[in-house]
C-alpha positions in Angstrom: -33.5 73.7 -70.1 -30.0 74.6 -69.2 -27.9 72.8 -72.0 -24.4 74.1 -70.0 -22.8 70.5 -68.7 -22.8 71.4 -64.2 -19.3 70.5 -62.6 -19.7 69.4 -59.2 -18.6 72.4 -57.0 -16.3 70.2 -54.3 -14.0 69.6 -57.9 -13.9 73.6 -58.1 -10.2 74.7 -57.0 -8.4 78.1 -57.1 -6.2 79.3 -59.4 -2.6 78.4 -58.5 -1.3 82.0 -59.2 -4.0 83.3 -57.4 -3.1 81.3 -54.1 0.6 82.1 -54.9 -0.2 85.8 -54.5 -2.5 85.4 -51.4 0.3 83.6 -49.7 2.6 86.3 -50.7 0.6 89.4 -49.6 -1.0 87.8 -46.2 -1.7 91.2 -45.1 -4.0 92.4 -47.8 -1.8 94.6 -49.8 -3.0 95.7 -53.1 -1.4 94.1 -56.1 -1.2 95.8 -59.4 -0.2 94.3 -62.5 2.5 95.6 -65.0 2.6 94.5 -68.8 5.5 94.3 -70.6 8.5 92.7 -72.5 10.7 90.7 -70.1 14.8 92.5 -70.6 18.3 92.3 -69.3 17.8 92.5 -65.6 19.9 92.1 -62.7 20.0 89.9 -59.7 18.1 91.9 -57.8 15.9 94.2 -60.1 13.8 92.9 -63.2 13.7 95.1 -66.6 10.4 95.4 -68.0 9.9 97.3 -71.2 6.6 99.1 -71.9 6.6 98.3 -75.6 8.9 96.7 -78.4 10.7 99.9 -79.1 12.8 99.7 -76.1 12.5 102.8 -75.2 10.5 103.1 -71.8 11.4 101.0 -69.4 10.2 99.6 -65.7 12.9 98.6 -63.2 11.2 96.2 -60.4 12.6 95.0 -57.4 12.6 91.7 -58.1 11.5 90.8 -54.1 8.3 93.0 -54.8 6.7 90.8 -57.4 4.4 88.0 -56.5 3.0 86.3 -59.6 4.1 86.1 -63.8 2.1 85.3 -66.5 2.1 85.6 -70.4 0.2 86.6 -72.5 0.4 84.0 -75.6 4.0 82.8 -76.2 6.2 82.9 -73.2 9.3 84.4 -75.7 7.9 86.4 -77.8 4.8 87.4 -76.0 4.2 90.2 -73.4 4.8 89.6 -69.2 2.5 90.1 -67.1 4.2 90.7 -64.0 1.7 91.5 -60.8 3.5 93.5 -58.0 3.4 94.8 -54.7 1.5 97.8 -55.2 3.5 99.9 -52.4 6.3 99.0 -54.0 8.9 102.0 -55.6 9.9 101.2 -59.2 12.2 103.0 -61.6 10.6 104.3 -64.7 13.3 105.4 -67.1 13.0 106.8 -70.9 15.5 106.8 -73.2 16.0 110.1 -75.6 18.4 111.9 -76.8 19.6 114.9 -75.2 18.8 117.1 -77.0 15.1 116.2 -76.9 15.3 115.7 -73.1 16.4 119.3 -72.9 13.3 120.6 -74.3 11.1 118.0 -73.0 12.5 117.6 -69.4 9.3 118.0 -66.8 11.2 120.7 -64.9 11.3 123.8 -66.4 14.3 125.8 -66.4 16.1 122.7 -65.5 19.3 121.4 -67.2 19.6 117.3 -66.1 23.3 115.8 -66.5 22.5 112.8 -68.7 24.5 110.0 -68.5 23.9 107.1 -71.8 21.1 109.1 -72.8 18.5 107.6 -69.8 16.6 110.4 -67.8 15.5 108.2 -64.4 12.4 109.0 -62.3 9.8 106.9 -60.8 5.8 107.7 -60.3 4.8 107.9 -56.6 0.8 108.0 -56.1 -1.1 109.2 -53.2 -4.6 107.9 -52.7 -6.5 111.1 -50.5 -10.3 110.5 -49.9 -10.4 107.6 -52.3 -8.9 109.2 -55.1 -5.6 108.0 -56.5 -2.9 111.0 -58.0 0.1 109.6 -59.3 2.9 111.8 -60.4 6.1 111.5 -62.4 9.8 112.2 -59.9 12.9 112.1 -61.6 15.7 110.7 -59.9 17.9 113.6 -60.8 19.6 115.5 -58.1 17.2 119.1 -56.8 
């Protein structure tokens, strides 16, 4: 005997932020979804950091996202914000410079730092089914 109560499908609906998303990416586009803390963003760009500490950081269009959620409280808990995934984002890191001298991904490369933040963003390339993302700075060549 099956002792789970049976809903009657016709009272099945979708999720809301599921149909949000469809509506906002008609033509298909893969959505991926960022978790974070919710920070000082501007009109046009939303701030998420990676963790507590502040220190990583994602900068979001804020056209490019199509859905929010949270997980637990919605002020203390962590977003969930799900994005276009062709979308270009900013992915900054805040050290000191003296660390970023030493730890810079280009070798031999001196950046100008300006209030400690070293800029870049991650562009990935999918070849053959195979995704490879890599890390850009923003700094001039």
């Amino acid at each position: 005997m099956n002792d789970v109560p049976q809903e009657d499908p016709s009272a099945i609906t979708p999720n809301p932020l599921i149909e949000r998303m469809a509506r906002a990416t008609p033509d298909g586009e893969d959505i991926v979804e960022l978790r974070g803390y919710v920070g000082s963003s501007g009109p046009g760009t939303v701030r998420l950091y990676e963790t507590l500490s502040m220190s990583r950081y994602f900068e979001i269009p804020r056209a490019a996202v199509v859905g929010s959620a949270y997980e637990g409280d919605p002020v203390t808990g962590r977003a969930k914000l799900y994005v276009r995934g062709s979308t270009k984002i900013v992915w900054a890191r805040s050290l000191t410079a003296s660390v970023a001298s030493r730890t810079h991904p280009l070798k031999g490369f001196s950046p100008t730092l300006r209030g400690g933040w070293v800029t870049g963003h991650i562009e990935c390339e999918e070849h053959d089914g195979e995704v490879t993302c890599s890390y850009v700075t923003d700094l001039p060549e």
